[in-house]
MIVEXVO-176812 format. One record per residue (C-alpha): residue in one letter; x, y, z. Coordinates in steps of 0.001 Angstrom, whole numbers, plus 524288, in hexadecimal, padded with zeros to 5 digits. Each point is the difference from the previous one (the first is absolute). Layout:
// MIVEXVO-176812
AXYZ;...
//
This chain:
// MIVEXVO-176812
XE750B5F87D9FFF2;X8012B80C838055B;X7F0D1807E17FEDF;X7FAA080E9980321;X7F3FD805E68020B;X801BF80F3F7FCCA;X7F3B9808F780323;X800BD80E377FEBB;X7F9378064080C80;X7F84E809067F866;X7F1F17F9EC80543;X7FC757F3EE8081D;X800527F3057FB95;X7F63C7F7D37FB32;X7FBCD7F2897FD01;X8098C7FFD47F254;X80D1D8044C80795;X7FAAF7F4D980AE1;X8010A7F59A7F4C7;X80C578052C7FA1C;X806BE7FFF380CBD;X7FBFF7F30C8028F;X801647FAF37F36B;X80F37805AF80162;X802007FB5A80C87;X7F9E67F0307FED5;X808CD8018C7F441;X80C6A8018680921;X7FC147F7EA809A9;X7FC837F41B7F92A;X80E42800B47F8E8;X80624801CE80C77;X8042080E947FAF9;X7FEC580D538031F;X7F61180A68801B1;X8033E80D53801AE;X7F65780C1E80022;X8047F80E167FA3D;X7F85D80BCF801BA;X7FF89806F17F268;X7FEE680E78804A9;X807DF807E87F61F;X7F2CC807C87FD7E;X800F68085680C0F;X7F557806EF7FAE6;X7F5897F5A780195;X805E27F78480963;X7FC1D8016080FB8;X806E97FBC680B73;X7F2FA7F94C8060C;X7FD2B7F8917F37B;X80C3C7F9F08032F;X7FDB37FE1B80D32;X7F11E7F8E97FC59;X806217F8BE7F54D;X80BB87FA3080A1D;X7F5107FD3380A87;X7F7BE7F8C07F241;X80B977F6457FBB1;X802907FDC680F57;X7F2567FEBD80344;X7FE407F5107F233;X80AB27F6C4805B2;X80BDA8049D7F802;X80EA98006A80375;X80A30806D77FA7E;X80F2B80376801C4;X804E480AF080595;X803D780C007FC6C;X7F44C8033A7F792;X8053D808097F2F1;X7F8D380D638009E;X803FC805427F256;X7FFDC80E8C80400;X80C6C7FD818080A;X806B77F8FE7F1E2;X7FF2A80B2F7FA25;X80EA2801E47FBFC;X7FD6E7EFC47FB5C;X7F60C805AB7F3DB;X8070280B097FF0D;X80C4C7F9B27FBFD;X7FA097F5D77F6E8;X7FA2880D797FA13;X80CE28062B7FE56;X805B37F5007F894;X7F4C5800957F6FF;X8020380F857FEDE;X80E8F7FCB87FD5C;X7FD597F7127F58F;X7F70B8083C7F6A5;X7F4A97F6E280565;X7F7D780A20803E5;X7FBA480BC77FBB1;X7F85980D0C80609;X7F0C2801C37FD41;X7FAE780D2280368;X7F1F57FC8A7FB15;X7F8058014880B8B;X7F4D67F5BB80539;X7F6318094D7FA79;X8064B7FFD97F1B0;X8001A7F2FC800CB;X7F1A97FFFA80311;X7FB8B807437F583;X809177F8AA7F640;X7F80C7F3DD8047A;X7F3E5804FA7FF55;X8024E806C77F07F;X803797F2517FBED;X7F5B27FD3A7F53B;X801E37F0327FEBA;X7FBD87FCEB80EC1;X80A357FFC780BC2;X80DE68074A7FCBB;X80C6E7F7BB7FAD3;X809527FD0C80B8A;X8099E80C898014B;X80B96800787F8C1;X8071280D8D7FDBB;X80EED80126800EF;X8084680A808045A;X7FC7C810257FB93;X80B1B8074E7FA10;X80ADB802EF80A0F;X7FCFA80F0A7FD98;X7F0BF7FD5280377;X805427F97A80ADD;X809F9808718052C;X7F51180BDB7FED9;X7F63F7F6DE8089E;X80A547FBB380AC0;X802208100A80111;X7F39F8040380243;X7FC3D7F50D809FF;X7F7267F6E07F7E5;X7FC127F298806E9;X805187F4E77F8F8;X7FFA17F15E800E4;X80B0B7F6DA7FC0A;X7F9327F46D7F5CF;X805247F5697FBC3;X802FC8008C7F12A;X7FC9A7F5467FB68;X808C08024E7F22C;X809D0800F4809EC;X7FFC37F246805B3;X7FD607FBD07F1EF;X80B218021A7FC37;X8091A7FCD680D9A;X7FAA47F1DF80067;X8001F7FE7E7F170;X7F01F7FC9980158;X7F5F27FBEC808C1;X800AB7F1717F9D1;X8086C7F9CF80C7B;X7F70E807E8809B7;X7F9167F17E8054B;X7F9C97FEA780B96;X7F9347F303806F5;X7F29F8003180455;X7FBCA7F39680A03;X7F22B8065E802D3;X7F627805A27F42B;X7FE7E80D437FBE4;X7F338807147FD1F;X7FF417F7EF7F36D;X804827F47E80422;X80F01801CD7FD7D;X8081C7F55880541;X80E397F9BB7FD83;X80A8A8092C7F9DE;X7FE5680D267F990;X80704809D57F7CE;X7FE4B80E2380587;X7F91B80AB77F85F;X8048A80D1480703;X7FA5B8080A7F36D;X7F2837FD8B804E6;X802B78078080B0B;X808CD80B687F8E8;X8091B8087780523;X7FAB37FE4780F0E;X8024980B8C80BB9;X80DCF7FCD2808EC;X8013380A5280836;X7F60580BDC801AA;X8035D80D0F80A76;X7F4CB7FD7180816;X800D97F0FD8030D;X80E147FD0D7FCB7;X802A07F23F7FA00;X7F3877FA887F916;X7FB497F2FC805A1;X806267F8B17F2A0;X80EA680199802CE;X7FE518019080F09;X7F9367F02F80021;X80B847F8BB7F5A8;X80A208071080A73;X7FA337FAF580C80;X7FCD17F3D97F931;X80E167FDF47FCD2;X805D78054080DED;X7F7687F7638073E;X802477F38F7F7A3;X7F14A7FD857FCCE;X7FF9D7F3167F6D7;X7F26C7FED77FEAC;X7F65680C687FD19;X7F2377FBF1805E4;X7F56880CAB7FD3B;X7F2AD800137F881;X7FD6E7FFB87F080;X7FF5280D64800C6;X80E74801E07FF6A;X802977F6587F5D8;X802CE80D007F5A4;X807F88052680A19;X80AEB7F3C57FBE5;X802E18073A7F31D;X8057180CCD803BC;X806907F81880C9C;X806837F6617F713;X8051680A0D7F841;X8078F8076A80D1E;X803F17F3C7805E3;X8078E7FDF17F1AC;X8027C80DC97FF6D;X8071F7FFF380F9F;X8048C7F2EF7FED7;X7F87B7FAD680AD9;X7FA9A7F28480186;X7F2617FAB87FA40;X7F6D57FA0480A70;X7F50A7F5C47FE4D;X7F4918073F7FD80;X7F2167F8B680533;X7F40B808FE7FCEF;X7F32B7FB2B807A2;X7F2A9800D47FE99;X7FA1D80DB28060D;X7F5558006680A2F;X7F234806E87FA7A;X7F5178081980535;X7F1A37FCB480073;X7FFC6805E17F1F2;X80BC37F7F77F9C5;X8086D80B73800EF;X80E097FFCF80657;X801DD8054F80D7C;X8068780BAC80098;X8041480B8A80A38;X7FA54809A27F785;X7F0DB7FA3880133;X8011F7FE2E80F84;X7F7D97F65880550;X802717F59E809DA;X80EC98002F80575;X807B07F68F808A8;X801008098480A40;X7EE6E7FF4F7FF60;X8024F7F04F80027;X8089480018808D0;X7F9BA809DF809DB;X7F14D7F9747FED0;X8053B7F2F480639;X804377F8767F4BB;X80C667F8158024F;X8096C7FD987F702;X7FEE27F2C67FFB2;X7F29B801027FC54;X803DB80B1E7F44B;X80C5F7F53B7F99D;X7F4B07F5148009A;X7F6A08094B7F7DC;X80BBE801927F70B;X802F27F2097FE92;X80D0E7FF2180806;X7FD297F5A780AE8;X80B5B801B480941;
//
């Protein structure tokens, strides 16, 4: 069993990425496998150099171990890139030049409740051509048609699920990429979106078993559908429970509130913090 734990230093950690580490790493240990960490910092826009730093010092400072080199996916850039390029190659892909902000307002002018998942296609190579010339942003999507039609249908696209999703999914499922539509690859100001950058490193590093929160249980779909697409292996997928606020609501970097680095800094040992979190070692 070979496990990860992959946070993005964007913010500092809380109590949720304290239980998914754990849960990842008692995982590994207990089958006498593997646990590596990866930084997930393709953003460069939101990600900080001390996040990283706090974030090291919070796994260190909770008891966990793990091999050596750690993957920092800003320096596997050429890795996505390439995985990109064969989709590019292979008609897989196609150039969006609608903007965040279109896409807003398309969402927003949807008059049955929240917008259908995106699914557009190509422009006409002239519309296109015109757009390259004059410098419009673009991002490369996924057509979904596209992989339609290369895999002949979604209907072999199975995955295996030992933990529960968010409705209680368990035991062997048939992927549904439509319901997320024809998702972002590749955008100017990030690079490689976090969707094709994750089923690479997941393959390079030999992960088996995919530990993370219900949260990303949707996230299997679209992931399915490129590890088909790049012929790269299927891991075990094991969604857990997520940790929740006074108010029942999921923990989040976004809301702020109490962080490792506060737990860690007021006195509280780690120890004490995997107790709280039910792991007794």
């Amino acid at each position: 069993m070979i496990t990860r734990f992959a946070p993005s230093p964007t913010g500092r950690l809380h109590r949720g990425h304290a239980f998914s580490a754990l849960t990842a790493f008692t995982a590994a240990r207990t089958a006498g496998g593997r646990f590596l960490l990866r930084i997930e910092d393709i953003d460069q826009t939101r990600c900080r150099p001390a996040h990283e730093a706090d974030l090291l010092a919070d796994l260190a400072w909770l008891g966990l171990e793990w091999e050596q080199p750690v993957r920092r996916q800003s320096e596997h850039m050429v890795d996505y890139e390439a995985a990109l390029d064969q989709l590019i190659s292979r008609g897989l892909v196609y150039r969006c030049f609608r903007t965040r902000k279109d896409l807003a307002q398309a969402a927003q002018s949807a008059p049955h409740g929240p917008a259908e998942p995106f699914v557009g296609g190509p422009i006409h190579p002239h519309e296109e051509d015109r757009w390259l010339a004059e410098g419009k942003a673009f991002a490369w999507r996924l057509s979904l048609a596209a992989a339609h039609e290369a895999l002949g249908g979604f209907h072999r696209l199975t995955f295996q699920e030992q933990g529960q999703g968010p409705a209680g999914e368990r035991g062997r499922f048939v992927a549904r990429p439509e319901l997320t539509g024809d998702v972002v690859l590749a955008r100017k100001d990030v690079g490689v979106a976090y969707h094709l950058a994750v089923v690479v490193d997941d393959a390079l590093q030999g992960i088996t078993h995919v530990i993370r929160g219900q949260d990303l249980f949707e996230a299997c779909h679209v992931q399915r559908l490129l590890q088909a697409l790049l012929d790269l292996p299927t891991p075990t997928y094991r969604h857990h429970r997520l940790i929740l606020d006074a108010a029942g609501e999921r923990l989040a970097k976004r809301k702020g509130g109490e962080t490792l680095t506060d737990l860690r800094t007021s006195g509280m040992t780690g120890a004490q913090l995997r107790a709280d979190l039910g792991f007794g070692w």
